[in-house]
N, C-alpha and C positions, 0 to 999 in steps of 0.2 A: 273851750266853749262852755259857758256857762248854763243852764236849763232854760233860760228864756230865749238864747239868742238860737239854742237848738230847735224849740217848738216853732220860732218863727220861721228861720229856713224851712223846716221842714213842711210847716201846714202852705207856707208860700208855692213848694215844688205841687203839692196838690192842687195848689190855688192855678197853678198851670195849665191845668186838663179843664178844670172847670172854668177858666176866660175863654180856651180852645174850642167848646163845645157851649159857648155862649150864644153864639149866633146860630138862626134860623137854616140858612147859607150853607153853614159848613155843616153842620146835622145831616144835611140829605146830601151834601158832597159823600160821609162819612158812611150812610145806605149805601149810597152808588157801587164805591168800592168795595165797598164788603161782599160786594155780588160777581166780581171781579178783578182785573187791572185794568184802569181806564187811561186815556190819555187828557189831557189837559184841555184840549178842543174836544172833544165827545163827551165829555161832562160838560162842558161851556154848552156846547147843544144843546143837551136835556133838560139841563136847569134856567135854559134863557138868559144866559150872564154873558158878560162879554171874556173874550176869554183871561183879559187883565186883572178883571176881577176875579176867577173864577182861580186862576194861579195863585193872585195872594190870600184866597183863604185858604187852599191847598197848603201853602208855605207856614200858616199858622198853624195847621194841624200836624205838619211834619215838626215843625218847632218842637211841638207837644209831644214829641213820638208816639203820633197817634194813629202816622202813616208813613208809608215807606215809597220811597218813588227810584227811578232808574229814568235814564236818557240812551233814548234809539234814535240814531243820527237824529233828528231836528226835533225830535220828539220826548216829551216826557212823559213817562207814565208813573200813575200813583195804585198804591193799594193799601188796604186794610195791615196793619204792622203785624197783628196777631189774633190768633182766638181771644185774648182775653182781653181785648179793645172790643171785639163781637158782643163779648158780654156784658160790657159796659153798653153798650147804642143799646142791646133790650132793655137792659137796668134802667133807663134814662124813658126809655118808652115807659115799663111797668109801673116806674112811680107818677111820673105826668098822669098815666092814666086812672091809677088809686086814686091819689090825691086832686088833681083839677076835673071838676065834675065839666069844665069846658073840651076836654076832650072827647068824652060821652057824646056831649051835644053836637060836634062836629063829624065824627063819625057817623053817627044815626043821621043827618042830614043830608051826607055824602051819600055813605055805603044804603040807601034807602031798602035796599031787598033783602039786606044782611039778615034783620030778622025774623024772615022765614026762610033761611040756608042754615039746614044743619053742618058745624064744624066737627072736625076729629081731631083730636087731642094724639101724643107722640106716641105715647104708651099703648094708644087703643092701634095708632096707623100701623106701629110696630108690631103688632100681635098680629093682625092681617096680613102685611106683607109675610109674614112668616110662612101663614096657612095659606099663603097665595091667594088670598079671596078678595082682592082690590086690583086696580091700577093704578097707578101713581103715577100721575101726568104735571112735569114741569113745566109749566106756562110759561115763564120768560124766555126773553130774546134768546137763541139761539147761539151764542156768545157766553150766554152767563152761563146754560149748562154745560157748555164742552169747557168751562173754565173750574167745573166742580157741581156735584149733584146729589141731591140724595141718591144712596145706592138702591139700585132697582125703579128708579124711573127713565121716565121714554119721554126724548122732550117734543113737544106741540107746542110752539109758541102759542097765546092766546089770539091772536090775528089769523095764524091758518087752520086754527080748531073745526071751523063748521067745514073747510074743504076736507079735513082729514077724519072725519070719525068714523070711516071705513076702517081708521088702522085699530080703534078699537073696541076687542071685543065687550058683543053686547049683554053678556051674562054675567058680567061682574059688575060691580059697584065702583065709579071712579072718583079720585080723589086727587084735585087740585091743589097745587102751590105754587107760590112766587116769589116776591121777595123781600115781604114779610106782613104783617096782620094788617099794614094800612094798605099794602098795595091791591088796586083792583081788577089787578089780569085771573087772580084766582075768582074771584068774585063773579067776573064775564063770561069765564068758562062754565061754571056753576050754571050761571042761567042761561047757555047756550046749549048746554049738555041737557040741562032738564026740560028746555022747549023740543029737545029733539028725543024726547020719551026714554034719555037716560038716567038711571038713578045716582046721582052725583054730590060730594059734598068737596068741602076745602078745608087745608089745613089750618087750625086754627095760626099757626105762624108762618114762616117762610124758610128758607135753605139756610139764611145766618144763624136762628135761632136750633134749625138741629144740628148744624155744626157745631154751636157754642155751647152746645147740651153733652156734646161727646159722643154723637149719635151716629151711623157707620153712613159714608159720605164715598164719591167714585171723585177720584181727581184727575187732572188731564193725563193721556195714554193709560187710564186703570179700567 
């Protein structure tokens, strides 16, 4: 194999990940899972796709080995192939958001309270949980944390937050996550905690990104 016909296979095999991660579709197919093992109809749910569709971009990301899936009697489930696929979906966010000043503008449009919610950053939430002087409350669905959690969080989904904030205590400072910088359950909790006279912020990211950080994580039966 001569040096051209080398450069070509080779930059073609990267050119794989980047047709894979082409589409809008499989992007947040690629969120989904990374937050769990999903099945092929409960991701067709959440993203409004029919489930034929929602299969063949599945099958494009697995092409890519970008995901891994398994079959339970009639059923398929997919998941995130590895940490460093995790690391790739923030890569892909960090630079869209450097570079396209359109994502700025979509965010502040959406997330409208964001800027006056103070975030914490890993290094600072790390240092707190240590000294105990936080909570750390995972806000997604009830599925994603018994599927994997930050270590030392208590999950509350963001839906039965205002029935529950009897379970916590009101002398510390609470700190919200979800399932990752765009998602708005951390966001909800935030101004549901502080209409109700607690002092609260969110974490600047979500459970992928301190996963994919190397950051100490509880996984199912730990």
């Amino acid at each position: 194999m001569d040096k051209r016909a080398f450069k070509d296979q080779l930059y073609g095999q990267f050119a794989r990940v980047g047709k894979a991660l082409s589409s809008p579709n499989r992007i947040e197919l690629m969120e989904l899972v990374a937050q769990r093992e999903r099945t092929v109809e409960s991701l067709a749910d959440e993203v409004g796709m029919t489930i034929g569709n929602t299969s063949a971009h599945l099958q494009v990301l697995r092409e890519a080995r970008l995901v891994e899936s398994r079959k339970e009697g009639l059923f398929v489930h997919y998941r995130v192939a590895d940490d460093v696929v995790l690391g790739l979906i923030g890569s892909l966010r960090s630079v869209a958001g450097a570079r396209l000043a359109e994502v700025d503008r979509l965010v502040a449009s959406y997330f409208r309270d964001r800027s006056t919610m103070d975030a914490i950053g890993f290094d600072e939430l790390k240092a707190r949980l240590k000294a105990d002087s936080v909570i750390l409350v995972d806000v997604r669905p009830a599925e994603e944390y018994a599927a994997g959690h930050i270590a030392g969080a208590i999950s509350i989904p963001h839906d039965e937050l205002e029935d529950r904030l009897r379970e916590i205590p009101k002398d510390k400072e609470v700190v919200a996550y979800c399932r990752g910088p765009y998602c708005v359950f951390a966001d909800q909790a935030v101004s549901t905690l502080t209409r109700k006279r607690r002092k609260a912020r969110r974490l600047e990211a979500g459970f992928p990104e301190w996963k994919a950080a190397g950051l100490p994580v509880r996984k199912p039966g730990k």
